[in-house]
C-alpha positions in Angstrom: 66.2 346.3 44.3 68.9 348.6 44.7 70.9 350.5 41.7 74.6 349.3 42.0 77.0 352.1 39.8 80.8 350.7 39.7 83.3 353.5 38.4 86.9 352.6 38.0 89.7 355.1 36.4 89.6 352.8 33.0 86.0 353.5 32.5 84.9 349.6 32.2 82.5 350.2 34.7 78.6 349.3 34.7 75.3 350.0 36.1 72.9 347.8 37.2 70.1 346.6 39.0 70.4 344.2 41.6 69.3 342.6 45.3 72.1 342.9 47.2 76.1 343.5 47.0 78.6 342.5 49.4 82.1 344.1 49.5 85.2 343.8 51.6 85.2 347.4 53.4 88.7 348.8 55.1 87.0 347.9 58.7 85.0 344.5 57.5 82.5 343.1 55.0 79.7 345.4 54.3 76.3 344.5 52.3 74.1 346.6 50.8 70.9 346.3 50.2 67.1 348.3 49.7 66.9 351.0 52.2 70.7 350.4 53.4 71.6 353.4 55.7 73.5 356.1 53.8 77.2 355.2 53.9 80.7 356.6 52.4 83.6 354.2 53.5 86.3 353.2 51.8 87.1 349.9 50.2 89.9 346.9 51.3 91.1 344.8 48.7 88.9 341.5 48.4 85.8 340.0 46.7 82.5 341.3 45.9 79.4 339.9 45.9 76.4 340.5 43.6 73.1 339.1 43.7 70.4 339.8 40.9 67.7 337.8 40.6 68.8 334.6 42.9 72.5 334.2 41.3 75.8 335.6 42.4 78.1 336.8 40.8 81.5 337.2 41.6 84.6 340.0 41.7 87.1 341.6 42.9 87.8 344.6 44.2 91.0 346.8 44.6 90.9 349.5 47.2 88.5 352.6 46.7 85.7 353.7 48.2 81.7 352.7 48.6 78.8 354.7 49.2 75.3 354.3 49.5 72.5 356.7 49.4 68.8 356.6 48.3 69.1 353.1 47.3 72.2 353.5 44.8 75.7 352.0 46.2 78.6 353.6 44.0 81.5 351.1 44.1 84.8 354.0 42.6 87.2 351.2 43.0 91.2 351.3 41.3 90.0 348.6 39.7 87.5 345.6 39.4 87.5 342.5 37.5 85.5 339.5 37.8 87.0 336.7 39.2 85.9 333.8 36.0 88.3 336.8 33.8 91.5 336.6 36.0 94.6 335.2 33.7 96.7 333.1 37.1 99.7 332.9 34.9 99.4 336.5 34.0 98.8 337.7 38.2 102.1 335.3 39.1 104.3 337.0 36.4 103.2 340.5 37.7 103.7 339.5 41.5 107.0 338.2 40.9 108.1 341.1 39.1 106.9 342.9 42.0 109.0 341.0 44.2 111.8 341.5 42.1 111.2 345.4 42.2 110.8 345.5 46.1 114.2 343.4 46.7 116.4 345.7 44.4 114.9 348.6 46.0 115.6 347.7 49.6 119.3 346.6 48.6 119.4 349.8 47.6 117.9 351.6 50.2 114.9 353.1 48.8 112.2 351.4 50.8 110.0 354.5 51.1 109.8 356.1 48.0 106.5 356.3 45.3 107.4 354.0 43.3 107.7 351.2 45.8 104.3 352.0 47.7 103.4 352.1 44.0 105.5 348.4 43.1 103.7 347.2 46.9 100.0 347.8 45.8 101.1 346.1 42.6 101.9 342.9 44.8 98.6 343.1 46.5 96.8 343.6 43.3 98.4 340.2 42.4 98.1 338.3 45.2 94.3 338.8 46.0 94.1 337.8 41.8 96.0 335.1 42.4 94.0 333.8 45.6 90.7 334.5 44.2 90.7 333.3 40.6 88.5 330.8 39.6 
């Protein structure tokens, strides 16, 4: 067993004990399990996988970082949500707003300011809730 921590900025994280975890890194899938190699890498935007005692659970991740040490992964993560919790309707309205945002700003010529990298990891958030709900 390993001791999975997952920290996000909202504080609905959790702790937990389980067998394994596998997580979409920035280079690949990683997994995580007892005696995993210590590890700091940061995170992609995808699914993770949780197994506790032979069922798996599923989630997703947005961006962040994993690291694993002495048998605890730490998942700090922009944010997480499971993927039976994801409202579709909810994730299409967002990623068409975002669409919205990222035409007016290139009509206007602002393609490299915060706010749009801000309004285009909005559009990723919502697309990989959109692909991966349940």
């Amino acid at each position: 067993m390993i001791d999975l921590r997952l920290v996000t900025p909202h504080g609905d994280g959790f702790e937990r004990q389980v067998d394994k975890v596998i997580v979409r890194g920035a280079l690949g899938d990683l997994m995580f399990m007892k005696n995993t190699a210590p590890i700091v890498t940061p995170l992609g935007y995808g699914l993770m996988y949780v197994y506790e005692e032979g069922k798996r659970s599923v989630g997703l991740v947005h961006g962040g970082y994993a690291s694993m040490k002495d048998n605890v992964v730490t998942i700090a993560t922009d944010a997480f949500e499971w993927t039976y919790d994801i409202d579709v309707t909810r994730a299409q309205k967002a990623k068409e707003r975002a669409e919205a945002r990222l035409q007016e700003a290139r009509a206007a010529g602002e393609e490299h300011t915060r706010s749009i990298e801000e309004t285009k990891m909005d559009l990723l958030r919502a697309i990989n809730r959109i692909k991966h709900a349940e």
